[in-house]
N, C-alpha and C positions, 0 to 999 in steps of 0.2 A: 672349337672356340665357344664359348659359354654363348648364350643371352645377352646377359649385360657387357659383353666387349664391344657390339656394335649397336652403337649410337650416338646420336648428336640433338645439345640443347643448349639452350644461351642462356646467361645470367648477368646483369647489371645492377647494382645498386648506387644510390645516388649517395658517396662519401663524401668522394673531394670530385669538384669542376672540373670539368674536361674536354675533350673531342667525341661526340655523338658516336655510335659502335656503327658499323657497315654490315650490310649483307642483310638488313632484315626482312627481307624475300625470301630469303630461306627458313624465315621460324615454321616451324612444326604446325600442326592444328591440335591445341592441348586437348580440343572436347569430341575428338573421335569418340563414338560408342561410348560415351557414358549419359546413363538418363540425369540429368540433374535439374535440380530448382532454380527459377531465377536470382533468388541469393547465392547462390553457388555457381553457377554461372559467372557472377558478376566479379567474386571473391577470385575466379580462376585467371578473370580478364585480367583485373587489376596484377595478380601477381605477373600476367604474362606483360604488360605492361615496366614491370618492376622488372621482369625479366632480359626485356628487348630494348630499352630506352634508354639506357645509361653505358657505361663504360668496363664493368664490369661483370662482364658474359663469359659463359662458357659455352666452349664449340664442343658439341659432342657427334661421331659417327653417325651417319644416317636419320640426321634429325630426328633420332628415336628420345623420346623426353625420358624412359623409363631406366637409360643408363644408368643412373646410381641407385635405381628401385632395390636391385640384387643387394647390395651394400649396408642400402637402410633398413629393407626389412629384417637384416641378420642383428646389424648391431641394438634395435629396437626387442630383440629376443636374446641378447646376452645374458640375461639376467635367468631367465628362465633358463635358458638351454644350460646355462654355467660355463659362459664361455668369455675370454679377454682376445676381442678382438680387435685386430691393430692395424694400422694407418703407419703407413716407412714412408715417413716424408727425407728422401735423398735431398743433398741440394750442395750447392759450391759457399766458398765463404758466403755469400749473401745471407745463409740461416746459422752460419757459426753461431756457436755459443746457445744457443736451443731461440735465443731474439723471435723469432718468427713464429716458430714449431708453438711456442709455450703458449700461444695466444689463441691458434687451430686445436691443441690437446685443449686448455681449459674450455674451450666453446663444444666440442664432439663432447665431454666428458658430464657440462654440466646438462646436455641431451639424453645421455646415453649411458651416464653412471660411469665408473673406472678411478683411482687412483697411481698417484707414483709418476716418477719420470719419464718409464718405458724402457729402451733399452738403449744401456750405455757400454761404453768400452771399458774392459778391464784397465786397460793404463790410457790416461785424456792426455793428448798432446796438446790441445787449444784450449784453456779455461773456459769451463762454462757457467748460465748463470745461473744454472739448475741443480746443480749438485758440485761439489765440491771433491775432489778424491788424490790420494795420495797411492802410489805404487809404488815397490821394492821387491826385488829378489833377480833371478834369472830368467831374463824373458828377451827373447827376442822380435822385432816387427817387422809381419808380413804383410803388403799394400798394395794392391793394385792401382796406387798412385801416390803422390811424395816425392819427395828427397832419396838423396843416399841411405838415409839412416836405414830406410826400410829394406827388407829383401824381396826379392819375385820368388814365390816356390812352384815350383813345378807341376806341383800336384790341385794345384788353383786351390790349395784348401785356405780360403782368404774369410767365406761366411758371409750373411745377410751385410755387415758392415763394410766388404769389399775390402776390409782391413782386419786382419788377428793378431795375437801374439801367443811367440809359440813357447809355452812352459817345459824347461826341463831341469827340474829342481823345487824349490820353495820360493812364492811368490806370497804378497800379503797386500792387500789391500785395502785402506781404510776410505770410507765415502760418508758423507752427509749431504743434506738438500738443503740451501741454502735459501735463507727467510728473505732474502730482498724483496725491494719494491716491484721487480719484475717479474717473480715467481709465483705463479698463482694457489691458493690455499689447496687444491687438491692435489698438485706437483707432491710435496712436502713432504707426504705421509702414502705410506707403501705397508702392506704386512706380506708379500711375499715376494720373495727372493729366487731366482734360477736363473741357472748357471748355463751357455750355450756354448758345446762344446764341442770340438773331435776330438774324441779321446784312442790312442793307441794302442798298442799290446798291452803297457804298462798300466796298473791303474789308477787314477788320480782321486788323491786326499782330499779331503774337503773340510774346513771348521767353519761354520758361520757363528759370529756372535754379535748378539742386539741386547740391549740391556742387561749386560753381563751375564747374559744368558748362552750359555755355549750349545751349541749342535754339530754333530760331525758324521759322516758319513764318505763312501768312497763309491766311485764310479768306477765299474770295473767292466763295465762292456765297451767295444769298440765300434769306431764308427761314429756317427751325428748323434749327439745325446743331450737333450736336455733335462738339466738334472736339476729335481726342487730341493732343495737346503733349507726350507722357512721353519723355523719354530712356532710361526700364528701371531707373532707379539707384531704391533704397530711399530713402525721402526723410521726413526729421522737421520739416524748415523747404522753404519754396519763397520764390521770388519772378518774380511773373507782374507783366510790361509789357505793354499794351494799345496800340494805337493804330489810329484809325476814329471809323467811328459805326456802332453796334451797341447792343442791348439785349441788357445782362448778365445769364443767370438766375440762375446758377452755377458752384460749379468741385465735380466728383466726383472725388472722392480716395480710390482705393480699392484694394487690393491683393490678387493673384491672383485667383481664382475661388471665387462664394460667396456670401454671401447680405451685403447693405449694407443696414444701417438708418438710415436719414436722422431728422434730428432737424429741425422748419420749425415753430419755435416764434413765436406769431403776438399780441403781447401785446394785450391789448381784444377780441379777437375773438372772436363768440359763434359763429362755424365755419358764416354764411351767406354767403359770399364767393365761393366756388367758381365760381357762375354769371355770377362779373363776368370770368373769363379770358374769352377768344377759345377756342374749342372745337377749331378746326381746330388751333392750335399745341398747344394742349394735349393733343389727339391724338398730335399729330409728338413732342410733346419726351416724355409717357408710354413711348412704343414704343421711340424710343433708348434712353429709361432701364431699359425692361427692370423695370419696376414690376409687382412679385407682387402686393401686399398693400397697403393702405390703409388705417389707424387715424385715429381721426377722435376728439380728446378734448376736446372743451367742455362747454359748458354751463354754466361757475361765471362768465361773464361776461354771462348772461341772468335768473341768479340774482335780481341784487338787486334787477331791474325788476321781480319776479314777485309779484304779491298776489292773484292769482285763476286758476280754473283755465280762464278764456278764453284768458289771456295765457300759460297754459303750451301748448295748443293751437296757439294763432297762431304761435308758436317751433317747435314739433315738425314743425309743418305747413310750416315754411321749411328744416327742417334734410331734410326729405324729399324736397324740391324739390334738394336741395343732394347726398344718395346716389346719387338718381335720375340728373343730370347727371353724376357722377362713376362709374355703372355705364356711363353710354353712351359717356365717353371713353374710357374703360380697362377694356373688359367681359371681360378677362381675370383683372383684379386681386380677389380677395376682400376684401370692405369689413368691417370693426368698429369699431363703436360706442364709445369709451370714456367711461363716463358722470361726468358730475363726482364731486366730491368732497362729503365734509360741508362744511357752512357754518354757525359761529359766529355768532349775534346775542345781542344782551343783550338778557337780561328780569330786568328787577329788577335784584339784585342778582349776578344767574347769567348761564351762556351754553350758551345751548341750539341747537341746530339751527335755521338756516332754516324754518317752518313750511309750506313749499310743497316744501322739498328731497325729499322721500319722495316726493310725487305728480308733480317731476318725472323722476326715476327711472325711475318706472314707466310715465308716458307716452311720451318718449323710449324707451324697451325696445320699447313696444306698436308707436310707429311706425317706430323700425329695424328690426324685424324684418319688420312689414309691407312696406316697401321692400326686401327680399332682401340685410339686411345684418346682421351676428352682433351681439350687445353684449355687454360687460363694463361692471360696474357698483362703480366707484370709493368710491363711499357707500357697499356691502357688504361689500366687501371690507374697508373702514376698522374697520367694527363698525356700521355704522347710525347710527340716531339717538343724539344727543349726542357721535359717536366723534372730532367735532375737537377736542371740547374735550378728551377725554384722548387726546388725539394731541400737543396744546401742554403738558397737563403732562408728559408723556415727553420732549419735545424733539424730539419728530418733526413739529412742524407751529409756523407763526410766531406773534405774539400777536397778528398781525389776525384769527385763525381765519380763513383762506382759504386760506395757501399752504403748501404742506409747508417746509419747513427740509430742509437739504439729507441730515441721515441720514435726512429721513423722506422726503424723493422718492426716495433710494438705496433705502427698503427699500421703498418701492411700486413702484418697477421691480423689484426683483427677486423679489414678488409677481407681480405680471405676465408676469415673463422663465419661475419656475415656471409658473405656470398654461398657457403657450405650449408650455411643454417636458411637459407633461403629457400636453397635447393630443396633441402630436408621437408620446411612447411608447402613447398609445390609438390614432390611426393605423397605429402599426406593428404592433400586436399582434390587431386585426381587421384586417390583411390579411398575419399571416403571415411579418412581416418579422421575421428573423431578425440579432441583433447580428454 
């Protein structure tokens, strides 16, 4: 297991009002072995103050503060090394639609350099607000979660999206980024295109065209292949033709060199899937992808089965199982927890929290960290208990109390996007790094 899998470090920033964080006997000592100046000194307390004092902390393994060092110091050299490295923020409807994702990718990106949406599905079942795309031909879906409509295969070949489709025939697909108010200027614009795929005996046809610009090529090797299609040109619309049979995972749409945050928004899933991929692809397609980081946000879809704290165990005890496997395929990648949300039920005439929502919190925290994986916890940072319900009277969250409304997922990513960018300047300032 690398370095950076084990460690633990809190972070709080002062957004929205709330419940004061617990546990700060366990903060770390930021200024082991380093010689520093009394201004530097002072600059690290404050941050560690900033860090320990508010609601939005993260717990990391073994109080080691350098956990996301591994991370930052890669994505801070993208540029140079020539590399697009990427952040798979997983999550349950609560990040549908990319709401959340869009507001962590433009904060990492306007850091760290990168363009483009990241990587999307060949055919979108949920409208998102980030790209817009149309699909046609013979395709079928394969899902490690869903509905009927999907199939199970055998062979786990499902891919980083835990979802594919399987091409056999002619497929076409037209996509655009779409200019809304909630997509941020660097989402928009991409200049390179690939394609992630298993490809089979047969070999699969490829056309991309951007500005009536045609490029075509064929992938004719089997096995995990990620295949570049770009012609160079800047591109806000594509249209990709297929022909073969192949299992489509995705297309990464990304521009320059930099950090891409994927959005794999997964709706019903309570984020124990992971162990139904095939390991070995899942290996191959991680490594092409060039996968940093890992965020992992459920748990409001194991919510409402919850009435005792066996049944919050049994969940915690799966979602371990589910780190564990995703530390062994990608044991480069640093993992985080992000824990659900508050959750709305009526009593009486009121609506108060979930009555298990607080214990499972804190059980989820106890065993992601034991598993060598950071957490961020979404209930605290909202305000704790009761905070959906005044999160619905602001308009920051729907009237089923469960899902945010889209100002209120905008202002929890960028909740999030801070508390990342925190972390980042307390990286830099215990080791020295100068703007």
């Amino acid at each position: 297991m690398s370095k950076h899998m084990m460690k633990l470090a809190v972070l709080s920033l002062g957004v929205l009002t709330g419940i004061s964080c617990q546990h700060k006997s366990d903060a770390p000592n930021f200024l082991n072995n380093h010689n520093l100046s009394a201004s530097e000194i002072q600059q690290l307390d404050t941050c560690r103050r900033q860090l320990y004092d508010g609601n939005y902390r993260f717990w990391v393994p073994l109080n080691d503060t350098t956990f996301f060092d591994y991370f930052f110091s890669n994505a801070e050299n993208t540029k140079s090394d020539g590399r697009t490295l990427r952040i798979l923020h997983y999550g349950d409807s609560q990040i549908e639609a990319d709401r959340v994702t869009s507001q962590l990718r433009d904060r990492m990106q306007q850091l760290f350099g990168g363009e483009g949406p990241g990587l999307v599905p060949f055919k979108q079942t949920v409208p998102a607000l980030t790209v817009k795309q149309r699909t046609d031909g013979i395709l079928i879906g394969q899902s490690t979660y869903g509905n009927k409509t999907f199939v199970r295969c055998k062979d786990g070949c499902y891919g980083p999206m835990l979802r594919s489709w399987h091409l056999n025939g002619n497929a076409k697909l037209t996509l655009y980024t779409d200019k809304g108010r909630y997509v941020p200027e660097r989402t928009r614009n991409f200049s390179r295109v690939r394609i992630l795929l298993h490809n089979d005996d047969i070999p699969t046809k490829m056309q991309l065209c951007i500005a009536d610009s045609i490029t075509s090529n064929t992938c004719r090797q089997s096995g995990v292949q990620l295949f570049d299609c770009s012609n160079g040109r800047q591109a806000e619309k594509i249209e990709v033709t297929l022909h073969g049979e192949s299992d489509i995972y995705g297309l990464l749409l990304d521009g320059g060199y930099g950090v891409a945050v994927d959005n794999i928004a997964m709706r019903g899933s309570a984020g124990t899937q992971f162990t139904m991929v095939d390991s070995l692809q899942l290996v191959q397609a991680y490594q092409m992808m060039d996968v940093g980081m890992i965020l992992l946000q459920f748990g409001g879809n194991a919510m409402p089965g919850i009435t005792n704290q066996s049944q919050i165990a049994h969940y915690c005890k799966r979602i371990g199982r589910q780190i564990d496997y995703l530390h062994a395929v990608c044991p480069e990648a640093a993992i985080m927890f992000v824990g659900p949300a508050d959750m709305g039920v009526k009593n009486g005439g009121n609506i108060t929290s979930h009555p298990m929502i607080a214990a499972l919190d804190d059980n989820l925290r106890d065993t992601v960290l034991a598993h060598g994986a950071a957490y961020w916890s979404v209930y605290q940072a909202m305000g704790g208990d009761g905070s959906m319900a005044r999160w619905v009277e602001q308009g920051l969250a729907n009237k089923d109390y469960i899902h945010f409304s889209y100002k209120g997922a905008a202002m929890m990513g960028g909740i999030l996007a801070d508390a990342m960018e925190r972390q980042y300047q307390f990286y830099r300032l215990r080791n020295g790094i100068k703007s």
